[in-house]
C-alpha positions in Angstrom: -3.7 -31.5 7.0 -4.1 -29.9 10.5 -2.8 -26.0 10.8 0.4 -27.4 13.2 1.0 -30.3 10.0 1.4 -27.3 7.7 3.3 -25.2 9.8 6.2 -28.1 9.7 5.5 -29.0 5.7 7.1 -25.1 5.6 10.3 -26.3 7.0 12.8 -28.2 4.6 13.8 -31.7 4.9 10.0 -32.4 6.8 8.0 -35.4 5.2 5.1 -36.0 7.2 3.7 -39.1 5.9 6.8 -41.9 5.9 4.9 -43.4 2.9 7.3 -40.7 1.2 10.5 -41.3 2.3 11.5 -43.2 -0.6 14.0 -41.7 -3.5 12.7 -38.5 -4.6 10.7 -37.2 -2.2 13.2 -34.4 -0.1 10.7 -32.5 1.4 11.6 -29.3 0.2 8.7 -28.0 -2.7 6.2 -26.5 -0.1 9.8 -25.3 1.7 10.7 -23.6 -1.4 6.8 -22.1 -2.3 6.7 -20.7 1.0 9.7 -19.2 0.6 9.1 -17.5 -2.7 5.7 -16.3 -1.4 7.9 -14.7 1.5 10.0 -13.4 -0.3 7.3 -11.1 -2.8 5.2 -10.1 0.6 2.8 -12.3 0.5 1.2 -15.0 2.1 1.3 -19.1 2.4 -2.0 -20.5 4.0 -4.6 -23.7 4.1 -8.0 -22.7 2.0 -10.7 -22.8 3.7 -12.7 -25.9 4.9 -15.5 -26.2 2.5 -14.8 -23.7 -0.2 -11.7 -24.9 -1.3 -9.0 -27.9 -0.9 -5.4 -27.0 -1.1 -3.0 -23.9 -0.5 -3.9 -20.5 -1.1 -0.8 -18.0 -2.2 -1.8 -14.0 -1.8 0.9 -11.5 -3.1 0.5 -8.3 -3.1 0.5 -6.3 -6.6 3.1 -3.9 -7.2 
């Protein structure tokens, strides 16, 4: 997934592959991660290329 790809996976409603545009897939669970992860202070990114695959979630103790 490219930085602009994950930008728009944020948004609600925004499937990027049509592979998953059947029944069930809405398009809203990284929409609703992000905005949790907002919501405490912290923040939603890519992991790094080569140390990790995936999404990493920072929030702040407090």
């Amino acid at each position: 997934m490219s930085a602009t790809e994950f930008e728009l996976a944020q948004q609600p409603f925004v499937r990027l592959s049509p592979a998953r545009s059947g029944e069930g897939h809405c398009g809203l669970g990284l929409a609703i991660v992000a905005e949790i992860v907002r919501q405490w202070g912290g923040e939603l990114r890519l992991a790094p290329a080569g140390v990790t695959t995936g999404i990493e979630a920072t929030i702040p103790r407090r």
